[in-house]
C-alpha positions as CSV (number, residue, x, y, z in Angstrom):
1,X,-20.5,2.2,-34.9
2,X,-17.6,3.7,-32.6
3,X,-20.2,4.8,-30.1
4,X,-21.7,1.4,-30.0
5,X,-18.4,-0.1,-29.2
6,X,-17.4,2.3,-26.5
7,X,-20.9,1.2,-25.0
8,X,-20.0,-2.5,-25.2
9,X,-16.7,-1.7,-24.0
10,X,-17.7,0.1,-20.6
11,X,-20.6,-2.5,-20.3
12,X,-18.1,-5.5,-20.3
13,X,-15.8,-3.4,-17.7
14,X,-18.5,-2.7,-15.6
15,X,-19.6,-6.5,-15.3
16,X,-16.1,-7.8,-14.8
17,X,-16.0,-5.0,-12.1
18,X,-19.3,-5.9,-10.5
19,X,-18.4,-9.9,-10.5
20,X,-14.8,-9.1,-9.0
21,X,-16.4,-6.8,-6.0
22,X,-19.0,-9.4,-5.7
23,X,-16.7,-12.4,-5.2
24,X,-14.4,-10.0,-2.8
25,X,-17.7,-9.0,-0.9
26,X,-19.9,-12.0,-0.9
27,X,-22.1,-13.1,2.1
28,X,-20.5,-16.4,3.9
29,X,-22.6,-19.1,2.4
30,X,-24.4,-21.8,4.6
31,X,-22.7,-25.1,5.2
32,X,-23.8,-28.0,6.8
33,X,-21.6,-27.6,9.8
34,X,-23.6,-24.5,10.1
35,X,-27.2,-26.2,9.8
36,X,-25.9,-28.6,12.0
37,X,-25.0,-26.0,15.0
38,X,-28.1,-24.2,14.5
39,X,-30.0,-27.8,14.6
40,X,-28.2,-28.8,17.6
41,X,-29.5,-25.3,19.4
42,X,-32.6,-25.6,18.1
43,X,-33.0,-29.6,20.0
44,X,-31.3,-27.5,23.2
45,X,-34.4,-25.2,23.0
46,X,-37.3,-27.9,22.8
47,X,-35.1,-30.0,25.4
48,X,-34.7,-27.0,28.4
49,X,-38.6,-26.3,27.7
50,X,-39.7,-30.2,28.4
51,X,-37.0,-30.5,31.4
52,X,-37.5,-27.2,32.8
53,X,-33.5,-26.4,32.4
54,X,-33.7,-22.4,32.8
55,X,-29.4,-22.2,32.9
56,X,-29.4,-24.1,29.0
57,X,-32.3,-22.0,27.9
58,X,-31.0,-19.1,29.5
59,X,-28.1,-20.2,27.0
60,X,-29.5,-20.3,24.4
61,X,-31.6,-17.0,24.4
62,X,-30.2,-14.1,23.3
63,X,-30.0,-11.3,25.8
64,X,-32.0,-9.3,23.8
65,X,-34.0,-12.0,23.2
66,X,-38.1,-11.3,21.8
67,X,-41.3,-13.2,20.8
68,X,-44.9,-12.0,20.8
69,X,-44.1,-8.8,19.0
70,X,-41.7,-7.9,21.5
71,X,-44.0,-8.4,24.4
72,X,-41.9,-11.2,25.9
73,X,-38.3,-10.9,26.5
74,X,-35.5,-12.9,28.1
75,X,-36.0,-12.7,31.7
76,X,-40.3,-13.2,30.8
77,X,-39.5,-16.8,28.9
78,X,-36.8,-18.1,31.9
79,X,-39.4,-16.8,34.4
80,X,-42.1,-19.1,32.6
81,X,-40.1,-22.2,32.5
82,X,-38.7,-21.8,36.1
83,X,-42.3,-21.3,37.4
84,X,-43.3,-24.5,39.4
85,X,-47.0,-23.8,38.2
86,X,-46.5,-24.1,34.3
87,X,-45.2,-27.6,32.5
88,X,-44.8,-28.5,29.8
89,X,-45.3,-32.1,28.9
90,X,-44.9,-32.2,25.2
91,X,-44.0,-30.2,22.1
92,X,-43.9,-31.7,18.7
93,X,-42.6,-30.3,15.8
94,X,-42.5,-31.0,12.4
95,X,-41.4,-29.8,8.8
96,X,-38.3,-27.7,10.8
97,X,-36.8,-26.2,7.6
98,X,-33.4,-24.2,8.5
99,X,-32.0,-21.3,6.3
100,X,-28.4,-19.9,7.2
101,X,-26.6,-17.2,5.8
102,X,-23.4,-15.6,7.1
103,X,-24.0,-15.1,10.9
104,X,-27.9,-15.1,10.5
105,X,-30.4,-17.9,10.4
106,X,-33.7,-19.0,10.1
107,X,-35.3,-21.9,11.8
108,X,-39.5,-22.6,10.6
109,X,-41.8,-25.4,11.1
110,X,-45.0,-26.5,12.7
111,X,-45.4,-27.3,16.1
112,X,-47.9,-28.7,18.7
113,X,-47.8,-28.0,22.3
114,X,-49.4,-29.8,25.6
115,X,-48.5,-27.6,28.8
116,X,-50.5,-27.3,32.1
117,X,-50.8,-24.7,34.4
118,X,-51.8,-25.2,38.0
119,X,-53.1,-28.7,37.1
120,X,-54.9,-27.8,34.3
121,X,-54.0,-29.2,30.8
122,X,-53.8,-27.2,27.4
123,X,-52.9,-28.8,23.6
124,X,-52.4,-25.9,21.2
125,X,-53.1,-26.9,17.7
126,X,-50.9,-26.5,15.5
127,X,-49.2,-23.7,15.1
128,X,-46.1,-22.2,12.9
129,X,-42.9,-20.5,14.5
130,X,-40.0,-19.5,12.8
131,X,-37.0,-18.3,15.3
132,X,-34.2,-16.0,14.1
133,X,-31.1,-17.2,15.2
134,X,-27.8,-14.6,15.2
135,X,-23.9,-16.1,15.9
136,X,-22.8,-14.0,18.6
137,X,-19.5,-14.7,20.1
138,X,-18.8,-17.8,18.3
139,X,-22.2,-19.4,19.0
140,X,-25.4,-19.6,17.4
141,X,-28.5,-18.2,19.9
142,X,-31.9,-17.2,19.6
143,X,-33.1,-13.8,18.9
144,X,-36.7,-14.2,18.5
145,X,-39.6,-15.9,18.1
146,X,-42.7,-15.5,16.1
147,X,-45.7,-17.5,15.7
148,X,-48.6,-18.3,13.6
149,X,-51.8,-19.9,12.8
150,X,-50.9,-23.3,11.5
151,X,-50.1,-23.7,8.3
């Protein structure tokens, strides 16, 4: 019976320890200002794309910035949007879900795009994206970018 209660003993020690350290340690929870910020770069990223405004996307990018498996980086995406040859005349989105926790987040959702390049018109079906979002210096930017069949 003694041995039992030793067990019990250290079990209750060791889960008052592990609550303690996990209070002292615990991951910054998301709050709505966060969500909000994160929405508010997300609206900056759709908006530089429709009006072709390379110094708020180039913003809002990371420097290390990535999408298509790493294929496309920073300087590739501003080079795109700055090219006279390539608009794009709408991009839709819809059911944008935003995750944050602690200086990471997570932005997903469906989106449809119409674009043209040298006069030629293109509507993407739908399509999923989710962007990773890091808060670097104070503000929230754009790490990557990855896309799917829609969903």
């Amino acid at each position: 019976m003694r041995h039992h209660l030793t067990h019990l003993g250290a079990a209750l020690l060791t889960f008052l320890l592990g609550v303690t350290l996990s209070n002292t340690f615990a991951f910054k929870t998301s709050d709505a200002s966060d969500e909000r910020a994160v929405l508010a770069v997300e609206r900056e990223y759709v908006r530089a794309h429709l009006e072709r405004d390379v110094e708020a996307l180039d913003r809002v990018l990371a420097d290390d910035f990535t999408s298509f498996g790493g294929r496309v980086n920073k300087g590739h995406r501003l080079a795109l949007v700055a090219n006279p040859l390539f608009t794009i005349s709408s991009l839709q989105t819809e059911g944008v879900e935003i995750h944050v926790s602690g200086d990471g987040a997570r932005v997903a959702g469906r989106a449809k795009m119409t674009s043209s390049f040298r006069g030629r018109e293109v509507t993407t079906p739908w399509y999923g994206f989710v962007r990773r979002y890091e808060r670097r210096g104070g503000r929230w930017q754009i790490v990557s970018c990855h896309f799917s069949m829609a969903w």
